[in-house]
PQR file with spaces between the fields and no chain letter, atoms N, CA, C, O and H, PARSE charges and radii, in Angstrom:
ATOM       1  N    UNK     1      80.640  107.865  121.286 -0.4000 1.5000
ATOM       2  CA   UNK     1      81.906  107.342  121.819 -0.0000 2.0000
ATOM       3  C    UNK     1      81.765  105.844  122.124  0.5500 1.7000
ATOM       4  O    UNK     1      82.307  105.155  121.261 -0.5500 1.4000
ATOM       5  N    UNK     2      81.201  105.171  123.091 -0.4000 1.5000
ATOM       6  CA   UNK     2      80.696  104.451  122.830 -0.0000 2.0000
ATOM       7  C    UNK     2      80.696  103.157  121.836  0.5500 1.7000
ATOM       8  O    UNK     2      81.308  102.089  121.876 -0.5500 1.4000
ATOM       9  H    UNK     2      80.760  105.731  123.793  0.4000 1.0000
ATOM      10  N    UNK     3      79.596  103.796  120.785 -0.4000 1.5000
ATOM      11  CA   UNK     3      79.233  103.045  119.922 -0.0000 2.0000
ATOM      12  C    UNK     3      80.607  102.806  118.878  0.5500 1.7000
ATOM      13  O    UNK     3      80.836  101.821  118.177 -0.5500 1.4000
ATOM      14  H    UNK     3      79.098  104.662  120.753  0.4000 1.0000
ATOM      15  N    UNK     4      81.169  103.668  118.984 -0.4000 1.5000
ATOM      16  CA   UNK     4      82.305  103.832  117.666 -0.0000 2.0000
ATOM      17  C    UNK     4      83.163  102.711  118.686  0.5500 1.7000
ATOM      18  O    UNK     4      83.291  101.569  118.246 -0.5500 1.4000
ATOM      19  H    UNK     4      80.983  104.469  119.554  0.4000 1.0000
ATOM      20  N    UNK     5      83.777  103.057  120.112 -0.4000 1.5000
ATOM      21  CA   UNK     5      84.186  102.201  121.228 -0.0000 2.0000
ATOM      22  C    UNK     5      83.644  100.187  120.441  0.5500 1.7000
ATOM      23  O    UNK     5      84.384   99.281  120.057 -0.5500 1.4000
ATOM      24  H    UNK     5      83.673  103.985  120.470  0.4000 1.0000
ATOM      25  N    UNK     6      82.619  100.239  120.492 -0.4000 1.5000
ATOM      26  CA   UNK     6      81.944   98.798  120.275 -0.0000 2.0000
ATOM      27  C    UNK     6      82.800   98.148  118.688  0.5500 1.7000
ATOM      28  O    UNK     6      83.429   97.092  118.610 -0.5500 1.4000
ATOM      29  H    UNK     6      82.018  100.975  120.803  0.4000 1.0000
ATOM      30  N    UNK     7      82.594   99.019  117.720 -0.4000 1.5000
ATOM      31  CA   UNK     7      82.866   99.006  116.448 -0.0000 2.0000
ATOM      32  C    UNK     7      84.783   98.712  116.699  0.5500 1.7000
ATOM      33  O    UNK     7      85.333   97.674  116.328 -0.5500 1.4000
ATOM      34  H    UNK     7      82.083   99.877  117.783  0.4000 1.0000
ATOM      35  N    UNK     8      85.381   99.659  117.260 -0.4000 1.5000
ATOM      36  CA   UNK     8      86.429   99.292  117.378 -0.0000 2.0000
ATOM      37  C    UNK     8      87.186   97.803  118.030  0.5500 1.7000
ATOM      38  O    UNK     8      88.124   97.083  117.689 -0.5500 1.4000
ATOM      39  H    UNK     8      84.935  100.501  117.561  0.4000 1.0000
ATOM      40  N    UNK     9      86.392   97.825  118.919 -0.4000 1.5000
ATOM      41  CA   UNK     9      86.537   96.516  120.086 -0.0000 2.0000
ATOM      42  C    UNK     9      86.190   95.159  119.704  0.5500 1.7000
ATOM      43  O    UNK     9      86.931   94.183  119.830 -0.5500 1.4000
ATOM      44  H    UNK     9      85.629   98.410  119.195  0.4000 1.0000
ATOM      45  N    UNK    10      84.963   95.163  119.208 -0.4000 1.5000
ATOM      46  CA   UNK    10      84.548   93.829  118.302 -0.0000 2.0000
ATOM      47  C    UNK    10      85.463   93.036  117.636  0.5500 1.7000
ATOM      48  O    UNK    10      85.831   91.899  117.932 -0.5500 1.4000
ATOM      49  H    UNK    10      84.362   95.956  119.106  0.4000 1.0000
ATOM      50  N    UNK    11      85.856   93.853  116.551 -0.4000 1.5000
ATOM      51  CA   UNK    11      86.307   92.680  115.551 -0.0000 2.0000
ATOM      52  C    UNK    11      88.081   92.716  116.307  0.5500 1.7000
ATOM      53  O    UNK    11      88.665   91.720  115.882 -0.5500 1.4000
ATOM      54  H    UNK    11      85.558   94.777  116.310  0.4000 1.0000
ATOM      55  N    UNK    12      88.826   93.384  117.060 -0.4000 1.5000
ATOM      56  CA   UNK    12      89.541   92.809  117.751 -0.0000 2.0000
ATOM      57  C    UNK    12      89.201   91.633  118.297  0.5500 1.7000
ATOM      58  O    UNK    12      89.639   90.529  117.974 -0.5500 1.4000
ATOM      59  H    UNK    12      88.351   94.194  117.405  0.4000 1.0000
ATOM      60  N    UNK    13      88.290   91.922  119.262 -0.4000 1.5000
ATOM      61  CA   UNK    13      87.969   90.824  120.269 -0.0000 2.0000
ATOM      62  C    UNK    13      87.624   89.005  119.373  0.5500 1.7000
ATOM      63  O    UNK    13      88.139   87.961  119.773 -0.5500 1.4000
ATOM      64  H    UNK    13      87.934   92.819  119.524  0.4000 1.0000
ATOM      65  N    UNK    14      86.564   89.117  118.040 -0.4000 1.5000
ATOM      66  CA   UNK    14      86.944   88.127  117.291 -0.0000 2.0000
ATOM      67  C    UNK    14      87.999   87.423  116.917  0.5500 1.7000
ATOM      68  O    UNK    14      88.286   86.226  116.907 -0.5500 1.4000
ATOM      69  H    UNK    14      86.145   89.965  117.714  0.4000 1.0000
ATOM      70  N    UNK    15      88.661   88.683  116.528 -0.4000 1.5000
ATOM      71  CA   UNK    15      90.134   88.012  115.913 -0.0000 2.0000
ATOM      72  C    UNK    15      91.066   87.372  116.807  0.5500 1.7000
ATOM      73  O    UNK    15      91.748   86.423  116.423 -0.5500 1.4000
ATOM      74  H    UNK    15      88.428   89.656  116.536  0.4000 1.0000
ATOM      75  N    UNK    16      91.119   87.720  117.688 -0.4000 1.5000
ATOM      76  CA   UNK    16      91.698   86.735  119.143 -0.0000 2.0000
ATOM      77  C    UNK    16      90.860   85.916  119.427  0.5500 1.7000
ATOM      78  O    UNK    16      91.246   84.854  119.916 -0.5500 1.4000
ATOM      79  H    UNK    16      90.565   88.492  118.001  0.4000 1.0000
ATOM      80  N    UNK    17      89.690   86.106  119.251 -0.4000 1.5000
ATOM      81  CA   UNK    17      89.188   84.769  119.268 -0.0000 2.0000
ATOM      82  C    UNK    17      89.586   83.352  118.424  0.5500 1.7000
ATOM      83  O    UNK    17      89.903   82.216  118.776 -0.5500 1.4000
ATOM      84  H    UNK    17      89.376   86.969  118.854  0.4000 1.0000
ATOM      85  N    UNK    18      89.414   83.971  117.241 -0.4000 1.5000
ATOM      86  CA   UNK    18      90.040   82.953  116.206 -0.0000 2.0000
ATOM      87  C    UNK    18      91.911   82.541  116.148  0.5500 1.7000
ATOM      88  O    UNK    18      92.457   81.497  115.792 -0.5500 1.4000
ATOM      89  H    UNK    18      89.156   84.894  116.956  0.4000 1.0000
ATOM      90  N    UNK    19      92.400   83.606  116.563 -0.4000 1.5000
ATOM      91  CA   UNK    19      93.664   83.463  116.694 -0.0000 2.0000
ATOM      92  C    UNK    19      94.107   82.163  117.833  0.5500 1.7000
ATOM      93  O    UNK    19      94.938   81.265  117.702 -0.5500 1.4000
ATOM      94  H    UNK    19      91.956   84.454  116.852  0.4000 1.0000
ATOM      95  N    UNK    20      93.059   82.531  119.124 -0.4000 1.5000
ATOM      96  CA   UNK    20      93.175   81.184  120.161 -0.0000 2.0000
ATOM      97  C    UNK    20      93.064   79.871  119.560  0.5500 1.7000
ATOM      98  O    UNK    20      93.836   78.928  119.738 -0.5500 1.4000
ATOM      99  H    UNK    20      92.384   83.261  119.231  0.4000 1.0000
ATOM     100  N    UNK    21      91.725   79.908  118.618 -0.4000 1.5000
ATOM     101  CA   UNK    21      91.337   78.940  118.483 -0.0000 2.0000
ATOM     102  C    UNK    21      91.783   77.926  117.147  0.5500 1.7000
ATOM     103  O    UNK    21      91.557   76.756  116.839 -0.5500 1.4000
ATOM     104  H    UNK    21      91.098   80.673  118.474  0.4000 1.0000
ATOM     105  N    UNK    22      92.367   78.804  116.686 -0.4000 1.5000
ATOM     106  CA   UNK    22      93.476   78.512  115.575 -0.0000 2.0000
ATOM     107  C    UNK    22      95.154   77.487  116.513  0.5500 1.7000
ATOM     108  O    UNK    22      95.586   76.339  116.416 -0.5500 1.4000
ATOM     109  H    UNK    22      92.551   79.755  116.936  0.4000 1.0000
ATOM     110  N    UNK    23      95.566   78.686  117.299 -0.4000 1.5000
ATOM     111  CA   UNK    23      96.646   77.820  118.265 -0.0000 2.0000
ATOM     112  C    UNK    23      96.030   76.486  118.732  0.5500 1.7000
ATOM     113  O    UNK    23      96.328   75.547  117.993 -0.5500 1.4000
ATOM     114  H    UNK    23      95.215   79.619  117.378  0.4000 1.0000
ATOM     115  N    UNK    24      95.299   76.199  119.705 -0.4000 1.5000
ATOM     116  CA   UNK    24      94.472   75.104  120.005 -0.0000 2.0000
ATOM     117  C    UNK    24      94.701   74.330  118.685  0.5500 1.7000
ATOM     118  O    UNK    24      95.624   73.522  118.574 -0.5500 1.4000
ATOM     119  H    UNK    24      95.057   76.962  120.305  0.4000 1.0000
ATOM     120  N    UNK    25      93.976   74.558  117.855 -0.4000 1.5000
ATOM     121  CA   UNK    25      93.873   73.564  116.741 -0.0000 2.0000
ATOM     122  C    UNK    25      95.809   73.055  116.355  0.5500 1.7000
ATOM     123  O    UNK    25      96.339   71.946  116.411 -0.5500 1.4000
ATOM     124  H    UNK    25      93.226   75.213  117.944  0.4000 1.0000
ATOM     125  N    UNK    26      96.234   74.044  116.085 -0.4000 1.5000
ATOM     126  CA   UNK    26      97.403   73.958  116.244 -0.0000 2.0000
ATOM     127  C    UNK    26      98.685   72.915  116.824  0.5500 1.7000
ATOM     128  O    UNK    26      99.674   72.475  116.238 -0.5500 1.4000
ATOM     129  H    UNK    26      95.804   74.946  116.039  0.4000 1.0000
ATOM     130  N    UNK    27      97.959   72.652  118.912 -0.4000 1.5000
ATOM     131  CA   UNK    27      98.669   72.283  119.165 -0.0000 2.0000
ATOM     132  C    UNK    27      98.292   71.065  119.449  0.5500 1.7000
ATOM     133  O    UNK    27      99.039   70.225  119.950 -0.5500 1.4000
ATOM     134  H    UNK    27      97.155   73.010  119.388  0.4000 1.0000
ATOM     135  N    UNK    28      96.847   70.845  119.086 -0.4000 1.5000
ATOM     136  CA   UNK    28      96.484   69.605  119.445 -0.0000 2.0000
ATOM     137  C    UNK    28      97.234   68.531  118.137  0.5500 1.7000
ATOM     138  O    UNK    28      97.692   67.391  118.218 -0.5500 1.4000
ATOM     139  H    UNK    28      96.240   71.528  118.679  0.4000 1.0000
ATOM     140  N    UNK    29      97.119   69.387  117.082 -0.4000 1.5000
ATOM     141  CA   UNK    29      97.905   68.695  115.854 -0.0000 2.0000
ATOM     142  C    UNK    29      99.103   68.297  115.907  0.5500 1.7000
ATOM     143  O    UNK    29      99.541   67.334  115.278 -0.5500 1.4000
ATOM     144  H    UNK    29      96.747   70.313  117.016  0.4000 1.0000
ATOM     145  N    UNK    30      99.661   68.925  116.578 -0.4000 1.5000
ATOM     146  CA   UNK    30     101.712   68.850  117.298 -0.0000 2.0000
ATOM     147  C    UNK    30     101.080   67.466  118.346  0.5500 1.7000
ATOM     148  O    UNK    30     101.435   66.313  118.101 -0.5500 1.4000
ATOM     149  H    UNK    30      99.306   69.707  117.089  0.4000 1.0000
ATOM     150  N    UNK    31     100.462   67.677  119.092 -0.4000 1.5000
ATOM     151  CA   UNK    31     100.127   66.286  119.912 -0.0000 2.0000
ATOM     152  C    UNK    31     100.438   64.922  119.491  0.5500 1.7000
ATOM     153  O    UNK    31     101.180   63.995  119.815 -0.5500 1.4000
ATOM     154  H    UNK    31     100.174   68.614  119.291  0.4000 1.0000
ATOM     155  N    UNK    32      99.103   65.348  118.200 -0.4000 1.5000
ATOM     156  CA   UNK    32      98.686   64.104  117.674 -0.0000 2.0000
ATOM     157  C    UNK    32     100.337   62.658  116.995  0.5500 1.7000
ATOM     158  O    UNK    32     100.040   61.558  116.528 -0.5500 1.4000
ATOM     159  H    UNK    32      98.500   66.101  117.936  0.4000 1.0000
């Protein structure tokens, strides 16, 4: 449970990662 738990959770948790860090990039570009 668990482990399958980890497998599931991960590559969510990446993809919001990149999704943030994509916006950021984003809005610093609207800034500029």
């Amino acid at each position: 449970m668990d482990f399958f738990h980890v497998i599931v959770v991960l590559p969510i948790l990446s993809m919001q990662k990149s999704f943030c860090e994509n916006s950021l990039l984003i809005s610093i570009d609207v800034k500029k």
